[in-house]
ZAZALUM-75942 format. One record per residue (C-alpha): residue in three letters; y, z, x. Coordinates in nm, 4 decimals. Each point is the difference from the previous one (the first is absolute). Layout:
BEGIN
ALA  Y  Z  X
...
//
This chain:
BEGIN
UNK  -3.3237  6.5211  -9.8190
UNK  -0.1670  0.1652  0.3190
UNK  -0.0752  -0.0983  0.3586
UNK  -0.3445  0.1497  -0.0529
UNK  -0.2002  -0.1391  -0.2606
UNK  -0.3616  0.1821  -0.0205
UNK  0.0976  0.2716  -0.2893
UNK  -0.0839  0.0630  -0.3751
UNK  0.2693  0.1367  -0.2169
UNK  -0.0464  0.2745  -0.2563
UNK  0.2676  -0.0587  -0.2642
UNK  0.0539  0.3090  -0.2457
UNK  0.2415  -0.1044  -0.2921
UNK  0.0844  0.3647  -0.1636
UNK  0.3302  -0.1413  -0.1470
UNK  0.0953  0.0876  -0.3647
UNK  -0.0320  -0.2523  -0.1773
UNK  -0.2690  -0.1765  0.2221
UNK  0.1651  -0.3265  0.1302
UNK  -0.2943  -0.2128  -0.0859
UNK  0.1921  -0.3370  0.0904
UNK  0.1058  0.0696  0.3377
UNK  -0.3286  0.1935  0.0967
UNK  -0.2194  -0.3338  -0.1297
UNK  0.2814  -0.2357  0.2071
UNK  -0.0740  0.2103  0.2619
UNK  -0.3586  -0.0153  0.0112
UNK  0.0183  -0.3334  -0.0976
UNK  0.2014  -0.1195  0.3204
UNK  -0.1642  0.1886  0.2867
UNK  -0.3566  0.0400  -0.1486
UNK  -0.1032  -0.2619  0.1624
UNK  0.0890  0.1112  0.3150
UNK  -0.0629  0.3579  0.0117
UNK  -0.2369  0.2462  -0.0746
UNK  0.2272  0.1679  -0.3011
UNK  -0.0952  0.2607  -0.2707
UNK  0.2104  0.0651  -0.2872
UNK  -0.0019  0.2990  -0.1842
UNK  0.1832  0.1651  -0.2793
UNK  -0.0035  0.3366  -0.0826
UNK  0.2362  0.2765  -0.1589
UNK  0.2541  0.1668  0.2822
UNK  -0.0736  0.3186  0.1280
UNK  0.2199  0.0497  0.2964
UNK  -0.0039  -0.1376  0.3072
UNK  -0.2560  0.2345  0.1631
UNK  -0.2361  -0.1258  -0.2452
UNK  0.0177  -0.3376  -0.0697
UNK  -0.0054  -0.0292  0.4477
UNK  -0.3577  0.1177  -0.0648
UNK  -0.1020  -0.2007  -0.2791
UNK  0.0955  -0.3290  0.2204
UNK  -0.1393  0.1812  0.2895
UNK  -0.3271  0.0382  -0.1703
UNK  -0.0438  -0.3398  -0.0846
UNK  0.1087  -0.1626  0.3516
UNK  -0.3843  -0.1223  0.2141
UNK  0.2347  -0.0480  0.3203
UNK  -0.0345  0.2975  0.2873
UNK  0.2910  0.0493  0.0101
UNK  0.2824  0.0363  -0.2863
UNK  0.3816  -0.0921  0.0166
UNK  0.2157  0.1209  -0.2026
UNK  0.2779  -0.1515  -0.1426
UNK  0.2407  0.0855  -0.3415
UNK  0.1490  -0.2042  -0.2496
UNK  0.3702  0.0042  0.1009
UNK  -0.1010  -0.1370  0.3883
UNK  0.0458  -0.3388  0.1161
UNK  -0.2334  -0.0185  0.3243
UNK  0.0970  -0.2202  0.2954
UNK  -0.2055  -0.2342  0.0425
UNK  -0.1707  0.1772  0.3532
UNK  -0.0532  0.3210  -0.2232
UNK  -0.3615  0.0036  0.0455
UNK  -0.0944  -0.1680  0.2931
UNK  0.2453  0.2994  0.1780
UNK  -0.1437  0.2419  -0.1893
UNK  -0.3649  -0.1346  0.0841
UNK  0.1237  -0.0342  0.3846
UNK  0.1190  0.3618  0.0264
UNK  -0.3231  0.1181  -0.1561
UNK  -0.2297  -0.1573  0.2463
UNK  0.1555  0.1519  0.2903
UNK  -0.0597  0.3524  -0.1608
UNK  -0.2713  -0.0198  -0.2037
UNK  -0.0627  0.2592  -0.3274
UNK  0.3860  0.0575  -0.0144
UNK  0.2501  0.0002  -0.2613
UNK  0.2171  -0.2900  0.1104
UNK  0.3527  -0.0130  -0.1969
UNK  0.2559  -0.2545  -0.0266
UNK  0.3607  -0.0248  -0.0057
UNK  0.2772  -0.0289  -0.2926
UNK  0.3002  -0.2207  -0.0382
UNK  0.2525  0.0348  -0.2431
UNK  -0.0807  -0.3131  -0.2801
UNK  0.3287  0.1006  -0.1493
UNK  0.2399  0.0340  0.2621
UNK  0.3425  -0.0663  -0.1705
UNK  -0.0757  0.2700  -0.2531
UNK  0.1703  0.3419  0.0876
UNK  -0.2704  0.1871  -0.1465
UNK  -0.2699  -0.1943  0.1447
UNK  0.1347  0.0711  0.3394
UNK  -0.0315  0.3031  -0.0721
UNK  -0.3281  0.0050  -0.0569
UNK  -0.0960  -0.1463  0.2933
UNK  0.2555  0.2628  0.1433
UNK  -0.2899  0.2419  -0.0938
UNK  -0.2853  -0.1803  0.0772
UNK  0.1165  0.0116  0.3706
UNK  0.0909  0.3250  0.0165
UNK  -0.3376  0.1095  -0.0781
UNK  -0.1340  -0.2596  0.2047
UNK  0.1781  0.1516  0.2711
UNK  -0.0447  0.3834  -0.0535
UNK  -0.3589  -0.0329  -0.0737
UNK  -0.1065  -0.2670  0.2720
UNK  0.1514  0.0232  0.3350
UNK  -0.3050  -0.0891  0.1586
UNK  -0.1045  -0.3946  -0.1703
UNK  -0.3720  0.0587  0.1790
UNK  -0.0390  0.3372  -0.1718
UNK  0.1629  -0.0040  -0.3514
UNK  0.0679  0.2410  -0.2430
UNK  0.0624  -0.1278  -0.2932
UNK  -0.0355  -0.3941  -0.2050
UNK  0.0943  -0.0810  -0.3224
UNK  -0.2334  -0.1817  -0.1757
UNK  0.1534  -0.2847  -0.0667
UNK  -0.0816  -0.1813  0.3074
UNK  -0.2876  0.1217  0.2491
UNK  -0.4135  -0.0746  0.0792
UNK  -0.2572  0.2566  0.0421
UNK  -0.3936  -0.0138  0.0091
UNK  -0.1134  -0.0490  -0.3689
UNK  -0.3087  0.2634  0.1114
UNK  0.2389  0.2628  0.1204
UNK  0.2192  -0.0339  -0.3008
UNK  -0.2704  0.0268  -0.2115
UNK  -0.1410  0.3112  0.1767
UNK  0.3358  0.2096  -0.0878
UNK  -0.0680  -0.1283  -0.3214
UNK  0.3350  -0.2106  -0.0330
UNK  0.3371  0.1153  -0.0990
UNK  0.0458  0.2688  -0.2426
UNK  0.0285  -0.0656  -0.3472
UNK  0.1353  0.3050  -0.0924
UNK  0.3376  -0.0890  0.1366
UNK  0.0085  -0.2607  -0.3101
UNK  0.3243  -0.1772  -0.0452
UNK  0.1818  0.2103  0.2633
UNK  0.0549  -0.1235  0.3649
UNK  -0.1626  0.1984  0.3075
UNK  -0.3523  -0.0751  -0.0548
UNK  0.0173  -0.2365  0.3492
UNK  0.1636  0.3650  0.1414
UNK  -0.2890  0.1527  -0.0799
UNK  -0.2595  -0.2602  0.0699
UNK  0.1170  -0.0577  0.3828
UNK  0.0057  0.4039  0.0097
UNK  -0.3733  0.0097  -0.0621
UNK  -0.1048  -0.2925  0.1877
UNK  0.1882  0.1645  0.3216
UNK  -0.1893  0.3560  -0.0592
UNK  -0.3156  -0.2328  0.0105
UNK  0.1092  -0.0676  0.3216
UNK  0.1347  -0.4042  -0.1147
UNK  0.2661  -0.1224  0.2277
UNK  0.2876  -0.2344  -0.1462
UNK  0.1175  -0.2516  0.2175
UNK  0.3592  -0.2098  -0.1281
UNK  -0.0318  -0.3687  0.0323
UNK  0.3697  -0.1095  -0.0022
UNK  -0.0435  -0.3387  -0.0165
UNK  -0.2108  0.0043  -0.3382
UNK  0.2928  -0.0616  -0.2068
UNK  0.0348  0.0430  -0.3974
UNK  0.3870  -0.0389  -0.1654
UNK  -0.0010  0.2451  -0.2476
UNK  0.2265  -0.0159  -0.3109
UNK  0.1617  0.2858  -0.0265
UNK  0.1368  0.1465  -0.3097
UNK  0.3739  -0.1733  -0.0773
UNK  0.1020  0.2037  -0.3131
UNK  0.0908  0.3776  0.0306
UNK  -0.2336  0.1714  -0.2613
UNK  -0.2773  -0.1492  0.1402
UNK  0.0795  0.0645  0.3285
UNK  0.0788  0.4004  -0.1168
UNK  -0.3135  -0.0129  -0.2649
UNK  -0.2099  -0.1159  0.3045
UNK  0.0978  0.2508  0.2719
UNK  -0.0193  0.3061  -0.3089
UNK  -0.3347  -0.1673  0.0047
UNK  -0.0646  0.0324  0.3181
UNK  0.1155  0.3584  0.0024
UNK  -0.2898  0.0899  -0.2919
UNK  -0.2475  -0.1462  0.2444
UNK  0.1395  0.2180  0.3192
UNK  -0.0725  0.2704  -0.1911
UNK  -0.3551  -0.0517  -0.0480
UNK  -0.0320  -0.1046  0.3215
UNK  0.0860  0.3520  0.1441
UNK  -0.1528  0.1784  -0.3104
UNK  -0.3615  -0.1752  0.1203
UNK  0.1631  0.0669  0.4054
UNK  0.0007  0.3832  -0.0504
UNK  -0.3522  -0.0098  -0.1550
UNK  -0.1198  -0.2123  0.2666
UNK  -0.2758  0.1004  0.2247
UNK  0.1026  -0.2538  0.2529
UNK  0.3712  0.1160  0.0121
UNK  0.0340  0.0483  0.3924
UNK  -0.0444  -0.3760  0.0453
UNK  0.2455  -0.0977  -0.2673
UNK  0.3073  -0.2211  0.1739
UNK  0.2628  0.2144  -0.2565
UNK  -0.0925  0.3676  -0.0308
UNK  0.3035  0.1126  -0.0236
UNK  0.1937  -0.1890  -0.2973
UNK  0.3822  0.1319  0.0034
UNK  0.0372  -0.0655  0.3748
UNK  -0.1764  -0.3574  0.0085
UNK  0.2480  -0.0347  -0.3093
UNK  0.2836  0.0692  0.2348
UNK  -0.1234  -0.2319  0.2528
UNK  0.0102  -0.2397  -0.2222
UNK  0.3422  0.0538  -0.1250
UNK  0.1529  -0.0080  0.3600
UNK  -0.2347  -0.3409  0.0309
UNK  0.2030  -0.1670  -0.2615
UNK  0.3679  0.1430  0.0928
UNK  -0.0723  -0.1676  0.3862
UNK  -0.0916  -0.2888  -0.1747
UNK  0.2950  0.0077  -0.2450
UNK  0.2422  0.0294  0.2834
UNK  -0.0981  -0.3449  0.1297
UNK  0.0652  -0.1717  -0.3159
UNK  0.3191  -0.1717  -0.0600
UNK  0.2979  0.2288  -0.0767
UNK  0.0562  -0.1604  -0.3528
UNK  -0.3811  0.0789  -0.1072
UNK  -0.0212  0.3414  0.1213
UNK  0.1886  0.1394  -0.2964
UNK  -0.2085  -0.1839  -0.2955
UNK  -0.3159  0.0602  0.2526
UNK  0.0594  0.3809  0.0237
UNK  0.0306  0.0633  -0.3695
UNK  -0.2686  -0.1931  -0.1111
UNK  -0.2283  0.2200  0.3165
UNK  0.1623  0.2939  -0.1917
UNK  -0.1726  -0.1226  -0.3271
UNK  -0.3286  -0.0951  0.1947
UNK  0.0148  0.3893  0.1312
UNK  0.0981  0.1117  -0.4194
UNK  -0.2615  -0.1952  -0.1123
UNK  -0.2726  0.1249  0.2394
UNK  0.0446  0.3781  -0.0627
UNK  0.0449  -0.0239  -0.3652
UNK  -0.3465  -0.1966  0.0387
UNK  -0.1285  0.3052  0.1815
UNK  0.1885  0.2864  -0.1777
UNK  -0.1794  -0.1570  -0.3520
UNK  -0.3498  0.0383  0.1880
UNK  0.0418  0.3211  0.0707
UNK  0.1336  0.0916  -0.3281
UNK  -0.3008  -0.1625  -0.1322
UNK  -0.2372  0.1801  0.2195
UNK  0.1657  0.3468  -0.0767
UNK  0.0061  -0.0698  -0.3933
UNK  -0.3984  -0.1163  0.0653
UNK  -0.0437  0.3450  0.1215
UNK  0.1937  0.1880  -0.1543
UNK  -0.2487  -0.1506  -0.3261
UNK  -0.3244  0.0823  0.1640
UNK  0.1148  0.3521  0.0447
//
């Protein structure tokens, strides 16, 4: 339920099997009420399936919110707030933890602040959102032509979306009180198959970076030392954790770190056995 109550909602079912039932009790209970569209359609990554709700939304501007995020109930009239007062910006929210006595959700959020952090020191001029919780103009997402599809199922498509809507000269402004709790993964081989993910999509990321023509106004030209950064982001941030978590928190950061460059060390095996064909 939110504070502010002028908004449609754009809901994209790509589940496997479709959950017919809970999609028609969900129309069915706040139809009435809202402007909602329901659509089904087969899953092809994040990147893409943001563009084919995207595509369908009439509003001006487009929030963006993912399946595993509870919002607060102030979500959008804070998001709506911060983008008045700077108007044609890329206004981002915050994350909580949804799962905070799992281990290896905290660590998730672990890394979600630590890149919060390296990447935006200054809130009023943003580097980086993940898409799972900000507001933008629908007409300048549309101009940059939405997220990338070719990132597919692989994570790093929101990466490379704020990259290109900075070297179009886009600020991003952080709206901390635009709250979502996000449910973080609980078991350990999704938590490692998502960051291995996530390590396939870095890849691409700085594969479509070096081939750039915009590369001078990218916020992370130089990958091994924003990497770093990052890495002494989350040991400050595991040294104010309890002493009894830092243990179980450090190894499973280890298998976050594992994860991520076997994600990136397969993409660039990939890419050299691609070539290595063409030849």
């Amino acid at each position: 339920h939110q504070t502010q109550q002028n908004f449609e909602v754009v809901l994209l079912d790509v589940s496997t099997p479709p959950n017919h039932e809970l999609n028609q009790a969900l129309v069915a209970a706040n139809g009435d009420r809202l402007v909602l569209r329901h659509l089904q359609r087969a899953n092809r990554g994040v990147a893409a399936n943001r563009n084919v709700a995207a595509a369908q939304a009439k509003a001006p501007l487009l929030a963006f919110l993912d399946d595993d995020c509870v919002a607060h109930p102030g979500w959008i009239s804070n998001l709506l707030e911060v983008a008045r007062r700077n108007p044609g910006a890329l206004v981002g929210g915050s994350v909580q933890n949804g799962q905070p006595h799992s281990l290896i959700a905290q660590a998730g959020q672990l890394i979600h602040e630590a890149v919060d952090q390296h990447f935006n020191p200054d809130p009023n001029n943003a580097s980086f959102q993940p898409g799972l919780n900000f507001v933008i103009p629908a007409a300048g997402f549309l101009a940059l032509k939405g997220n990338d599809g070719r990132f597919g199922r692989f994570g790093a498509e929101d990466r490379d979306f704020c990259r290109r809507w900075r070297a179009k000269g886009g600020r991003i402004v952080i709206a901390p009180l635009a709250m979502v709790a996000h449910d973080h993964r609980t078991d350990l081989r999704g938590f490692l198959r998502q960051y291995y993910g996530y390590g396939r999509g870095a890849w691409i990321y700085h594969k479509h970076c070096r081939t750039a023509v915009d590369i001078a106004h990218s916020p992370n030209p130089d990958p091994i030392g924003s990497h770093l950064g990052l890495v002494r982001e989350l040991i400050s941030s595991l040294n104010c954790r309890p002493w009894r978590q830092r243990l179980p928190l450090a190894l499973l950061l280890l298998g976050w770190e594992l994860a991520n460059t076997a994600g990136v060390l397969h993409g660039a095996f990939c890419e050299a056995r691609s070539n290595l064909w063409r030849r």
